[in-house]
N, C-alpha and C positions, 0 to 999 in steps of 0.2 A: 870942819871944812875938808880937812883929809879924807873924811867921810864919806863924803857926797860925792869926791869928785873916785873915788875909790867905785864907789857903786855906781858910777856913769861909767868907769871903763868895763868894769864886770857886765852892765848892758851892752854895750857896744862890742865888748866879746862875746858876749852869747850871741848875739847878734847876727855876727861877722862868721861864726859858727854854721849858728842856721841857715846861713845861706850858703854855708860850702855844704854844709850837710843836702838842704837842698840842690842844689846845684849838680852835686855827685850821683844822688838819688835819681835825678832828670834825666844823668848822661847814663848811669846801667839801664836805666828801664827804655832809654834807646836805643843803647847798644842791644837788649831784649830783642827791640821791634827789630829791629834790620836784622839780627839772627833771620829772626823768623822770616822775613822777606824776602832775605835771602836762600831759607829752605824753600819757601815756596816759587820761588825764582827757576829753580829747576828742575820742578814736577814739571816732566811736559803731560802726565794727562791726569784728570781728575774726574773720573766717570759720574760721580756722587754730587759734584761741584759743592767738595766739605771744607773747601781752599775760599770759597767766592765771600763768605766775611770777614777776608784776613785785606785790610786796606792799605791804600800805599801810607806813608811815613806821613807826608804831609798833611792828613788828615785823619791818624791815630792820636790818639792819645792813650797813657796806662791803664785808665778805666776800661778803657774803649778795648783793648787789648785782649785785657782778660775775659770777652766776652768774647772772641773769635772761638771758632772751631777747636776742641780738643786742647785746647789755652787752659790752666787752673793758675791762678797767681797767690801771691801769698799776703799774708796780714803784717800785723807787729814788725817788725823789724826786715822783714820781706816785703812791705808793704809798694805794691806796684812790679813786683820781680817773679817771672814766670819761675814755675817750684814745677811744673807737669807737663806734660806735652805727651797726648796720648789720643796717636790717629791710626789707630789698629783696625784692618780690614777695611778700609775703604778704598780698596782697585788703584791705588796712587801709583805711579810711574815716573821714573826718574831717578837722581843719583840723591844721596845725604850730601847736605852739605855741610861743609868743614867750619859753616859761623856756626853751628850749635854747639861750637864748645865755647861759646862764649856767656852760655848759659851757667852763669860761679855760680846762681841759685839753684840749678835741675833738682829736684830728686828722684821723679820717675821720665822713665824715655820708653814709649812704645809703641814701637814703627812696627810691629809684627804683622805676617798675612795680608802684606801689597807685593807690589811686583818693584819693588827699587834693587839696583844693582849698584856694581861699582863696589868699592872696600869702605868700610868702615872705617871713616875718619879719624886721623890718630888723634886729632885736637879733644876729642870726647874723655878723653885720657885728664884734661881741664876742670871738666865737670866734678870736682871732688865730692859735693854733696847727692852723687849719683848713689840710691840704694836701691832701683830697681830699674834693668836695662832689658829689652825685651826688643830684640831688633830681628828682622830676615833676610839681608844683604851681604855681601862684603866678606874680606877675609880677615880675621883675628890679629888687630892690632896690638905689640904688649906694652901699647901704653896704658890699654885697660887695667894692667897691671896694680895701675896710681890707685884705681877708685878702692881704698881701702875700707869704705863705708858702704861698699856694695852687697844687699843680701839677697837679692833676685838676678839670676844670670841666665837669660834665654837667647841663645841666638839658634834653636833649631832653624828646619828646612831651608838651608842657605844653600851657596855653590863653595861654602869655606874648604880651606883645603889646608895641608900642611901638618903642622907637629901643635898641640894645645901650649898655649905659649907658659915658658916656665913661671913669668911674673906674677900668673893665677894665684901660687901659691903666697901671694901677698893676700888674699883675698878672705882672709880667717874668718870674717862673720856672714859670711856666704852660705843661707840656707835650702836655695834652690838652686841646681847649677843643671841647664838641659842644652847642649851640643849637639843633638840628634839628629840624623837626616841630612847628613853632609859628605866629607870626603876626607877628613879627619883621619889621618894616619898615623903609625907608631906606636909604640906601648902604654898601656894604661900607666899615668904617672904614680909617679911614689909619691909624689908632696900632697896626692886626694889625699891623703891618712892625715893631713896637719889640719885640712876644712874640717874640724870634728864637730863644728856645728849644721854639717850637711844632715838636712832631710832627707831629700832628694836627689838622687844621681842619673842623668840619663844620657847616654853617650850612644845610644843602640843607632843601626841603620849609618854605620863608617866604615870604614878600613882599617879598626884597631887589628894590632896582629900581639904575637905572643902568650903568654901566661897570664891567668891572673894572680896579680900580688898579693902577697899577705898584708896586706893595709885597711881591713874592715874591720880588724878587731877594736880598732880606734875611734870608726866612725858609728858608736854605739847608736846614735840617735837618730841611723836611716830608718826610714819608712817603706820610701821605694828606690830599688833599684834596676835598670836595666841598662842592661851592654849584650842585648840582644843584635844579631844581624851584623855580624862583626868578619874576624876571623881568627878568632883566639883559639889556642888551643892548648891541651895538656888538663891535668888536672887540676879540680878546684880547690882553693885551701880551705878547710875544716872551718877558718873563722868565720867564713860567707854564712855559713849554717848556725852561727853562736847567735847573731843580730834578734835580739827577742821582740824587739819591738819592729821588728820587720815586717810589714804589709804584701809588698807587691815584690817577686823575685822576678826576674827576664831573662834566660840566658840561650833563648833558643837563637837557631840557626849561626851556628858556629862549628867548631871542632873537639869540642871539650869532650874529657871522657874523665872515666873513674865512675866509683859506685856512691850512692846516696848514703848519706849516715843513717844507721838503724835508729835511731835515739829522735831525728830532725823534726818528727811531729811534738817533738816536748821541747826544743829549745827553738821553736820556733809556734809557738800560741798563737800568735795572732796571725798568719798567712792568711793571706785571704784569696791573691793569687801566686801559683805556682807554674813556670812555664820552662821546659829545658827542651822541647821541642825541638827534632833534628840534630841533636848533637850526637857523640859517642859512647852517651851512658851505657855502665851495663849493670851486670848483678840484680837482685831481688828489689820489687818492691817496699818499701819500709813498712812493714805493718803499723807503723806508730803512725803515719798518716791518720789514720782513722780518729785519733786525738788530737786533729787542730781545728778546735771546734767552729770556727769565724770562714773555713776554707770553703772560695767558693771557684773557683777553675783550677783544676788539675789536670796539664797537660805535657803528656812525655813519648807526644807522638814522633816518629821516628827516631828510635834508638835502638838501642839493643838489651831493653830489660827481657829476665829469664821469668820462671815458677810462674806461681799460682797469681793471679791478682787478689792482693788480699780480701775476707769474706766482708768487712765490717766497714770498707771504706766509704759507702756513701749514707754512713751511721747518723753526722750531725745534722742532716736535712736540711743542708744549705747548697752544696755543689749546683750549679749551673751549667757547666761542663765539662766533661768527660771524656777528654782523650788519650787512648793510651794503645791507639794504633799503629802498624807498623814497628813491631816491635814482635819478640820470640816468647810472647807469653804463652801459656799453655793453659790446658781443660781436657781432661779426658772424661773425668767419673762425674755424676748433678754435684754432690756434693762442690767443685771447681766452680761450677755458677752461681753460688749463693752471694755473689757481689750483685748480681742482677736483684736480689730481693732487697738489700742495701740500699741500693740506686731508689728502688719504686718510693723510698721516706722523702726524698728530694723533692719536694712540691715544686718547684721553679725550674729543674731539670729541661734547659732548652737541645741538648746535646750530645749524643755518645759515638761513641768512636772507637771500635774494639775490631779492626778489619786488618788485614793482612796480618796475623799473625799463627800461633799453631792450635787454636782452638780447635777441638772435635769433641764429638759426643753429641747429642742433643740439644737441641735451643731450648730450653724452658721456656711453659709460657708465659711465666713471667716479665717477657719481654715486650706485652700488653698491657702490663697495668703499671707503666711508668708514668711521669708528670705526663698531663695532657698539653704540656705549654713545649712540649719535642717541637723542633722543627727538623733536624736529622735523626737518623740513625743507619749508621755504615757496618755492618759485619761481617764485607764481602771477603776473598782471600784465604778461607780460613779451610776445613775441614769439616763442617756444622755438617750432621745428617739430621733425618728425620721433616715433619711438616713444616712447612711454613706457618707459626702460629696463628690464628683466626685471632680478632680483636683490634688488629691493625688498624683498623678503618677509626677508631675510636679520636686515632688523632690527629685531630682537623688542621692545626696548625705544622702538619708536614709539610716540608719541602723537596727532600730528599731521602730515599729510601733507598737500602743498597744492602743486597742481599747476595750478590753477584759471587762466582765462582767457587762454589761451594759441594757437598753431596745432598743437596734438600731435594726429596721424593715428595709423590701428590702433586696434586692439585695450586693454580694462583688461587690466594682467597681470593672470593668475591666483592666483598668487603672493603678491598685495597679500593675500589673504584669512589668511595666515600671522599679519598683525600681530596678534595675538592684543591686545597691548593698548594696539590705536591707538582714539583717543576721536575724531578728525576726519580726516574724507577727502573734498575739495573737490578734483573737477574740470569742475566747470562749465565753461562760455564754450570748449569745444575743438572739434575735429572727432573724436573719437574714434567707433569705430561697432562693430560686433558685438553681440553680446547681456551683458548684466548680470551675471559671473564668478559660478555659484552659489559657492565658497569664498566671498564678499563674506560669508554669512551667519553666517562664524565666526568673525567681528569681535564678538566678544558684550560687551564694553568699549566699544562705539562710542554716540557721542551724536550725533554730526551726519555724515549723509550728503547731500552735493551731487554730483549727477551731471547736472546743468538744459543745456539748450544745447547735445546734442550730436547724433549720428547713430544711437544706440544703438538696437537694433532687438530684436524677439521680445519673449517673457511676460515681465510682473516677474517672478523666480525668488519661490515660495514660500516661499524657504529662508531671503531676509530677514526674515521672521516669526521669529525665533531673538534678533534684535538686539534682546534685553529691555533693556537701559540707551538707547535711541535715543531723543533728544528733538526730534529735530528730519532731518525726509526732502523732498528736494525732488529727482524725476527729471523735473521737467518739460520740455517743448520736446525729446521726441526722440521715435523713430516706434515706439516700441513697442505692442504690439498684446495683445488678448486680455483676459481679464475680469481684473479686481481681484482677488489672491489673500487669501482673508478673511482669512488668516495676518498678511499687512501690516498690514489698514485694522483691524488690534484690538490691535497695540501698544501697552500700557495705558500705557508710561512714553512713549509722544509728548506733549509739550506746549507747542509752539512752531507748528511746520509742520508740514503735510502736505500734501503738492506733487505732485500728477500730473496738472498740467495739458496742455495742447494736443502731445497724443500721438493714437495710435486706440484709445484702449482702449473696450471694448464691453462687453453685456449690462449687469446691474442693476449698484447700489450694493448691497455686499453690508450685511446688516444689522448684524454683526458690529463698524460703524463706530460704532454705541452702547458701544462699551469705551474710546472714547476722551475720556473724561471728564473730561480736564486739558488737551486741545488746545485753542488760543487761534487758531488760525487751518486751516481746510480748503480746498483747491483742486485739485479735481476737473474744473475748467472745459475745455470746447473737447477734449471726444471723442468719442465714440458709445454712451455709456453710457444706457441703453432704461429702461422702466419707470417704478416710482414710486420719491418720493423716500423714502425709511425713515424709518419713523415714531421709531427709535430714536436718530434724529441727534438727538431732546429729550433724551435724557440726556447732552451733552453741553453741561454746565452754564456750560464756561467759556469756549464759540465766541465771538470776537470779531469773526471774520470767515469767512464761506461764500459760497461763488465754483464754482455751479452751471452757469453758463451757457453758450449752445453744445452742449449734449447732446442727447437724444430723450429727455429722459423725460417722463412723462406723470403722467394722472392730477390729482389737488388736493393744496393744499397740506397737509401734513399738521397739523392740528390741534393735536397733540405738540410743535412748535416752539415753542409758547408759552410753553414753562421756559427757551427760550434769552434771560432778559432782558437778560442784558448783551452782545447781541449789538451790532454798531456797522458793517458793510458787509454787507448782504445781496444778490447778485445770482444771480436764476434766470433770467434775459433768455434770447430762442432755444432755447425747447425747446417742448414741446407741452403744457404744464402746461391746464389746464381748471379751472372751477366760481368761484367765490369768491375774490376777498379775504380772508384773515381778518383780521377787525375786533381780534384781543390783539396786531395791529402796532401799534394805534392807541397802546397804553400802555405801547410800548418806548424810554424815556427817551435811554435811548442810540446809538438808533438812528441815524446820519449820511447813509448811501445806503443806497439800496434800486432797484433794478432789476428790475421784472416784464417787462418788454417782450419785442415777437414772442414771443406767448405762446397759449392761446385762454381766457383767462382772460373771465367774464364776469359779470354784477351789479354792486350800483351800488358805488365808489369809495369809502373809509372818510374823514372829514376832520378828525378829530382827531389830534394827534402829530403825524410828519414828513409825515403829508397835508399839513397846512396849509402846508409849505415845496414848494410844487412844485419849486424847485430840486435839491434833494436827490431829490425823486422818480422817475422814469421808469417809464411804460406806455403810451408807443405803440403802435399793431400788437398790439391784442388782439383778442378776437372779440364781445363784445357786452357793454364796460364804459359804463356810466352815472353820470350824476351827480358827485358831486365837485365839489372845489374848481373857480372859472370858468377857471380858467387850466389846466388839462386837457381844456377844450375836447371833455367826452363830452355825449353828449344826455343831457335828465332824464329819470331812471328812471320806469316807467308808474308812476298810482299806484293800479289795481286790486291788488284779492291776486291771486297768485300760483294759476295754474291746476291741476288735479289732472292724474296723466300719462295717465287715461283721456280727461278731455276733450282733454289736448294730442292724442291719436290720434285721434281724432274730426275736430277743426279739420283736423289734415294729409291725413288723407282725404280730407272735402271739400273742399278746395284744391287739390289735385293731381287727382281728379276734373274739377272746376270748369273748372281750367287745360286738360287735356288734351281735354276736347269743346272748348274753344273753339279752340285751335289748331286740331284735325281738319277742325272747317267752316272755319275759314279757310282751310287748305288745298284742299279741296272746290271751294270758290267762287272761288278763285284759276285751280285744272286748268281749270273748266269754263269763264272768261275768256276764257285764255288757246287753249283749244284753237276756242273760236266765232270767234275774232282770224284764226286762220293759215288758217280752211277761209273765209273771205270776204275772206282777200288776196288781191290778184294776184298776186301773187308766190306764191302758196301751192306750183304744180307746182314750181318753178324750185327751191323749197327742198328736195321732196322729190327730185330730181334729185341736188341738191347732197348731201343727206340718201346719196346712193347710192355718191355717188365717194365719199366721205370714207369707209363704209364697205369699200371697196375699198383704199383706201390705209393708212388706221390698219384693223388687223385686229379685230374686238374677243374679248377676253380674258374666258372666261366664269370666273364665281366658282371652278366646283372647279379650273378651272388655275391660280387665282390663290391657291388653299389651299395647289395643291402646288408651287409655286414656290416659298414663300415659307415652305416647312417648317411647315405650320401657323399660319401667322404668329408663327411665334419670336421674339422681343424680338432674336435676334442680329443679324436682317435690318434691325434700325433705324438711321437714322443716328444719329451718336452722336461719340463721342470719334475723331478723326483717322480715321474711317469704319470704326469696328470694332466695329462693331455692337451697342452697349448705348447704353443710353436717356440722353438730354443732361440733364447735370448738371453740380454744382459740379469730381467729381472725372473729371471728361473734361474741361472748360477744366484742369485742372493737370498732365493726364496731353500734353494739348496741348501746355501749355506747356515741357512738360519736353522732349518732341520738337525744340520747336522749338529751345533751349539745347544739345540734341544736334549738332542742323542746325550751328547757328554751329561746335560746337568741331572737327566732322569735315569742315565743307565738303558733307556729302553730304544729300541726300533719302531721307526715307522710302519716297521713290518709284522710286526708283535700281534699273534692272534688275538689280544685284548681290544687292537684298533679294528672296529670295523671286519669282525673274520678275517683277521690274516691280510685281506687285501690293501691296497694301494693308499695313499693320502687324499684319493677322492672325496672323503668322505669331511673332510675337511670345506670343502666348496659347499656340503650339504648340510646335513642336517646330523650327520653320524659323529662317532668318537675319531678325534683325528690325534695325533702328538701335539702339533698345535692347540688346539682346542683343550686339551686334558691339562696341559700345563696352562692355556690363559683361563680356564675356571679356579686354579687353584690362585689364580694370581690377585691379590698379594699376599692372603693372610693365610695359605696354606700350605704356601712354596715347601716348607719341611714336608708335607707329606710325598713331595712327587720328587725331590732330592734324590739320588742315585746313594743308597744307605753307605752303600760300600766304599764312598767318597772319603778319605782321608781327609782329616781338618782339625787344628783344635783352636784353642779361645772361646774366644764369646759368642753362642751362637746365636744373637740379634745381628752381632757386629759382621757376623758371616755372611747373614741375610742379608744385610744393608747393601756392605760393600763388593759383593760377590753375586749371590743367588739372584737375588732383585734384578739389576743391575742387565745380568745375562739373559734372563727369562724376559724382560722386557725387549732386549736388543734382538733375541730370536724368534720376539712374535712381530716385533715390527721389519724383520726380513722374509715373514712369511704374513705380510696384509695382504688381504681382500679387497678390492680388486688391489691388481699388480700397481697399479699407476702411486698407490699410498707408497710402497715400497722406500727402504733410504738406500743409499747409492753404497757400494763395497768403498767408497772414500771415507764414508759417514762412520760405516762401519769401522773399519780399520782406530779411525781415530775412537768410537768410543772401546774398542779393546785399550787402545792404550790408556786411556784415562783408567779403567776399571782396574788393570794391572798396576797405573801409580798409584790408585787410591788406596789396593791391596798390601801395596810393597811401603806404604807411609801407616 
C-alpha cells in the first residue's frame, strides 16, 4: 500500500516537473523570439528584405523560428533555443540591439559587412556560450571580456576607437583574433603573449604606436601575422623571425627599421608571404631567402636595403611577386643580374618591381623570357643603359610597363605595340631616338602614355588617334617635327594631359582640339605652331591649365575663351598674338597666372581680378599696351575716341608725306654745303688726285656685276650660321653650337682640308664631306674611330661610349638638323648637358 501510494507521488512529481520543465523551455524560447524582434525592431532598412520571415510574436512559434532568416536552433537539450544568428552582408542598417544578450544559447554571432552603427552592446558580454563573434559596428565593450569560450574574435572595418580592452586577456582559447581597419590606438599589449592558442593576429590599418614587444616567442602557433599600416616603430625582436610555423608576415607601412636576420630563410620554412614594405630596413639582402621553398610574395619595396639582390632568389619557382623597389640596391657588372635568370623558373610570376634604385650596366635580355602571366614590370629610376630588349611584346597580359628615367639608347621596339592590354607605358627621362612605333596605336587599352625627354624624331604617327581609352599623353621634349595629327589633339577620353611641348612641330592648332572637353591640362608650348588660336579651345570647359607659349601664332585672343571659367594657369607669352586684352579675364575667379608677354598685344590694360595682383600678372614686351594698374608701368591711355580707319589713312599719308619732303631738303641743303666746302679748299686738287689713285687701286664694282656675283642677291650669299649662308638667327647660334661640341669630340675643324677642300660647311647641305656628316656616318658603331685620340679618359671604354661619346654626338648632330626647323632649342640643349654630365659624375 506504501507502495502504490509511493509510486503515485513519484508520478505526480515527475509530472509537476515536466511541466515546469516545460513551462521554462516556452518562456527561453520566447524570450529567443522577442530578442530577435527586437533586433529586427531597429533595422530601419533591409535592402534584401532577409528580415521579411521573421514574424511578430503572436504568430511565431520555436519551429516556426528556426526557419527565419540566418536563425539555426539547436537539438537535445537546446531544443527550440537559437545557438546561431548569422546575417552577414546583407546591406542591413541600423543599431544592435541590447535583447541579443538575452541569447544564454548563442554560439555563433555574425553581423559582419552591413552598415550597423552605434557600440556594441555590453549585454553580449551575457552570451557566455559565445565561440564565434564576427561583428562591424560599435566600440569595444570589456564586457566581451566574460566570453571565456570565445575562439573566433572579428570585429575588423568598424569606426572602433580607443585602447584594446585589457579583459581580452581573459580570452585564452581565442584562435582567431582580427581588429583591423579601425582607429585602435596605444601599444601592442603584453597579455597577446598569454592567447598562446592564437593562429591568427591582425591588428594592421590603426593607430598602434611604439615598439614591438618581445611576446611572439610564446605565441608558437601563429600562422598569420599582420600589424601592418600602423605606426610602430624601432626595431623588431629576433623572436618575430623564430615563428617556424609561420605563413603570412605584414609589417609594411610603418617605421620599423633594423636589419633582416641572415639565418631567416631557414627558421622560417614555411613563409609564403613576406611583406615589410615602406618601412626603415636597411642592410643586405638575406641570401637564405632563396631556401623558403613555399615563398610566394616577397616584398621590401621602400626601404633602404644595400648590395647585390641575391643571384638564386627566385630558385623555388614559386614567387608571384617581386618587389624590391625603391630601395639602394645595386648592379653594375651582368654577373649582378643573374637574379633576373632566377625570376624566368617562376611560372606564375604576375610582378616585378626593381625601379628607383642604383641599378646600372645593361638590362639583360633576359628580361623577355619571364612568366608570360606578368602583368607589371617597373625598372624606371635606375641607371640601366643599353637597348630596350625586343621580346616584350610576348607579354599579352601586361598592364604596365615602366622603363622611365633611365640611359636606354635605340630605338621603341615595335613589338611593344602587341601589349594589347597594357594601360601604362612610361619612358620618359631616356636617350631613346627614331620615330614613334605606329603599332604603339594598338594599344587601345592604354590610359597613359609618357614618352617626354627623349630624342624621338619624325610626325606623331596619326595611328595614335585609335588610343580611345587614353587619359593622359605627354611626348614632350623630343624633336619631332610636322603638324598636329587632328586624329590625336580629339581624343575625347583625354582628361589629365596633353603634352606636346618644346618639340618643332608646326603649322595651325588643329580645330579638332574642341573635342577635348574633359581635359584639365594643354601644353602645346615652345614649337612653331603659326596662325590663330582656335576659337574652339572654349568648349573645353574643364582647361585648368593652357601653356601656349613660344609659338608663332597670331591674330587676337579668341573671344570664345570666356567659357574657360575654371581656368587657373594661362600663358600665351612669345608669340605674335595682336589687338586687346579681353576684359571676361577680369571675372575668372580662379585664375592664378597669366602670361601675355613678348606679344604685340595693344589697348589699355583691364584692372579688375588677377589685374589687380601684378604679381600673378606678366605683360612686358607688348606693342602698344596702356593704362593699368601703376605697377605695370604702361602710359595712360589717350582719352579721345578712338579714330575711324578712313581717318587713320588719312593721318598716315600726311605723315609720311610730311616726313619725306622734309628729309629730301635736308638732304638737298646738306649736297649743296658740302659740295661749296671741297671746291674753296685748298686742298680741293690734292683730293681729287687722291680721288684717282684710289680708283686705280680698289677697282670699282658696278651694280650689274654685283647682281651677278651674288646670284641675284640670294639670301645663300648671306652671312649666317658657321658661314653658310642663311640669315642670322636663333637656329644658326645652335646649329653653331652643335659644330662646335663636334670640334671638341673629334679634335678636328670644320675647316680641315679633309672637309670638302678646305672650304666651308656647305658641303654639309649637299652631298660632300661635312663634320657633321663624317661623325653622323660613324654613328653609333664607330664613334671610336672619329673620337679626338688625344682625349684623356680612363675606365671602361663601352661605359665611355655610352655615357659620354654617344650621348654628345647625338646632341651635336641634332643641333645641326636639316632643315633648321628639326633643330632643339639652346634650353633642350643646356638641359641634356646637364644630364650627360650627371650621368658621368654617377
Amino acid at each position: 500500500m506504501e507502495t502504490k501510494q509511493g509510486l503515485r507521488l513519484l508520478c505526480v512529481l515527475t509530472l509537476v516537473l515536466l511541466q515546469l520543465f516545460t513551462t521554462i523551455c516556452h518562456s527561453n524560447t520566447d524570450n529567443d523570439i522577442r530578442a530577435l524582434l527586437s533586433f529586427k525592431s531597429l533595422i530601419r532598412e533591409d535592402p534584401l528584405n532577409a528580415l521579411s520571415s521573421w514574424n511578430n510574436l503572436g504568430s511565431s512559434t520555436s519551429n516556426g523560428t528556426c526557419r527565419w532568416t540566418g536563425v539555426i536552433c539547436g537539438s537535445r537539450l537546446s531544443t527550440g533555443r537559437v545557438i546561431s544568428l548569422q546575417l552577414r552582408g546583407l546591406g542591413l542598417v541600423g543599431t544592435i540591439s541590447p535583447h541579443l544578450g538575452n541569447l544564454t544559447r548563442l554560439r555563433v554571432l555574425d553581423l559582419s559587412d552591413n552598415k550597423l552603427e552605434g557600440e556594441i552592446p555590453p549585454s553580449l558580454g551575457d552570451c557566455l556560450a559565445l565561440h564565434n563573434l564576427n561583428l562591424s559596428t560599435g566600440t569595444i565593450p570589456s564586457s566581451m571580456g566574460q566570453l571565456s569560450k570565445l575562439d573566433v574574435l572579428n570585429i575588423r572595418k568598424n569606426n572602433i576607437s580607443g585602447l584594446i580592452p585589457s579583459s581580452f586577456a581573459n580570452l585564452t582559447v581565442l584562435t582567431f583574433f582580427s581588429i583591423s581597419v579601425n582607429y585602435v590606438h596605444g601599444n601592442i599589449p603584453q597579455w597577446l603573449g598569454n592567447l598562446t592558442m592564437l593562429t591568427e593576429l591582425n591588428i594592421a590599418g590603426n593607430m598602434m604606436s611604439g615598439h614591438v614587444p618581445p611576446i611572439f616567442s610564446k605565441l608558437t602557433s601563429l600562422e598569420f601575422i599582420s600589424i601592418a599600416s600602423n605606426k610602430l616603430e624601432g626595431a623588431v625582436h629576433p623572436s618575430l623571425f623564430n615563428l617556424s610555423s609561420l605563413e603570412l608576415l605584414n609589417l609594411g607601412l610603418n617605421q620599423l627599421s633594423g636589419s633582416l636576420p641572415p639565418d631567416m630563410g631557414f627558421t622560417l620554412p614555411n613563409l609564403r608571404v613576406f611583406s615589410i614594405f615602406y618601412n626603415k630596413f636597411e642592410g643586405q639582402i638575406p641570401a637564405s631567402i632563396s631556401n623558403i621553398s613555399a615563398l610566394q610574395t616577397f616584398n621590401i619595396h621602400g626601404n633602404r636595403f644595400q648590395g647585390r639582390i641575391p643571384p638564386n632568389i627566385g630558385m623555388n619557382g614559386l614567387l608571384t611577386g617581386f618587389e624590391v623597389g625603391n630601395n639602394d640596391l645595386q648592379a653594375t657588372g651582368p654577373r649582378d643580374w643573374d637574379f633576373l635568370t632566377s625570376l624566368a623558373n617562376c611560372s606564375n610570376l604576375w610582378g616585378i618591381n626593381i625601379q628607383l634604385n642604383n641599378l646600372s650596366g645593361i638590362l639583360p635580355n633576359t628580361i623577355a623570357n619571364l612568366s608570360q602571366e606578368l602583368q607589371y614590370i617597373l625598372v624606371g629610376g635606375n641607371q640601366i643603359a643599353g637597348n630596350i630588349p625586343a621580346g616584350i611584346g610576348r607579354y599579352y597580359k601586361l598592364s604596365r610597363l615602366e622603363f622611365a628615367d633611365n640611359l636606354f639608347t635605340g630605338t621603341i621596339p615595335s613589338d611593344i605595340g602587341k601589349l594589347s592590354n597594357l594601360h601604362e607605358l612610361s619612358l620618359f627621362q631616356n636617350r631613346l631616338h627614331g620615330e614613334i612605333p605606329l603599332p604603339l596605336g594598338n594599344m587601345t587599352q592604354l590610359n597613359l602614355l609618357l614618352l617626354s625627354t627623349n630624342y624621338l624624331e619624325g610626325r606623331i604617327p596619326a595611328t595614335l588617334g585609335n588610343l580611345s581609352m587614353l587619359r593622359s599623353i605627354d611626348i614632350s621634349n623630343n624633336l619631332l617635327t610636322g603638324k598636329i595629327p587632328q586624329e590625336v589633339i580629339s581624343i575625347s577620353s583625354l582628361t589629365e594631359v596633353c603634352n606636346l611641348s618644346s618639340n618643332a612641330l608646326s603649322g595651325p592648332i588643329p580645330p579638332q582640339i574642341g573635342h577635348l572637353v574633359n581635359l584639365v591640362t594643354v601644353d602645346l608650348s615652345s614649337n612653331k605652331l603659326s596662325g590663330e588660336i582656335p576659337s574652339t579651345l572654349g568648349n573645353c570647359l574643364e582647361l585648368r591649365a593652357l601653356y601656349l607659349q613660344g609659338n608663332l601664332l597670331s591674330g587676337q585672343i579668341p573671344k570664345d575663351l570666356s567659357a574657360l571659367r575654371g581656368i587657373e594657369l594661362l600663358d600665351l607669352s612669345d608669340n605674335r598674338l595682336s589687338g586687346p586684352i579681353p576684359e571676361f579675364l577680369e571675372s575668372f575667379q580662379l585664375l592664378k597666372v597669366l602670361n601675355f608677354s613678348f606679344n604685340l598685344l595693344s589697348g589699355p590694360v583691364p584692372r579688375k581680378g588677377i589685374f589687380s595682383n601684378a604679381s600673378s600678372v606678366s605683360l612686358e614686351s607688348n606693342g602698344a599696351l596702356c593704362g593699368g594698374s601703376i605697377v605695370f608701368n604702361f602710359p595712360a591711355c589717350p582719352s579721345q575716341p578712338p579714330e575711324s580707319p578712313a581717318q587713320r589713312r588719312h593721318l598716315l599719308i600726311l605723315i609720311i608725306s610730311i616726313v619725306g619732303a622734309s628729309v629730301l631738303i635736308m638732304i638737298c641743303t646738306a649736297g649743296c654745303y658740302c659740295v661749296k666746302k671741297l671746291k674753296s679748299s685748298p686742298g680741293g686738287a690734292n683730293r681729287d688726285q687722291d680721288s684717282t689713285l684710289l680708283n686705280v687701286i680698289y677697282q670699282r664694282i658696278s651694280y650689274a656685276e654685283l647682281y651677278m656675283a651674288t646670284n641675284s642677291f640670294s639670301e645663300e650669299n648671306l652671312i649666317g650660321q658657321y658661314g653658310m649662308g642663311t640669315e642670322i638667327s636663333k637656329d644658326g647660334d645652335v646649329f653653331s653650337f652643335g659644330v662646335l661640341l663636334l670640334e671638341i669630340l673629334t679634335g678636328r675643324r670644320p675647316t680641315d682640308s679633309y672637309f670638302h677642300d678646305g672650304t666651308s660647311l656647305d658641303s654639309y647641305f649637299h652631298d660632300g664631306t661635312s663634320l657633321p656628316k663624317y661623325v653622323e656616318r660613324a654613328s653609333p658603331d664607330r664613334l671610336l674611330d672619329v673620337v679626338d685620340r688625344t682625349m684623356p679618359h680612363n675606365g671602361d671604354t663601352q661605359e665611355i661610349i655610352d655615357l659620354f661619346v654617344a650621348p654628345v654626338s647625338r646632341l651635336g648632330l641634332a643641333c645641326c638638323s636639316v632643315p633648321r626647323s628639326q633643330r632643339i632649342s639652346m634650353v633642350r640643349v643646356v638641359k641634356e648637358l646637364s644630364a650627360i654630365k650627371k650621368a658621368c659624375e654617377e
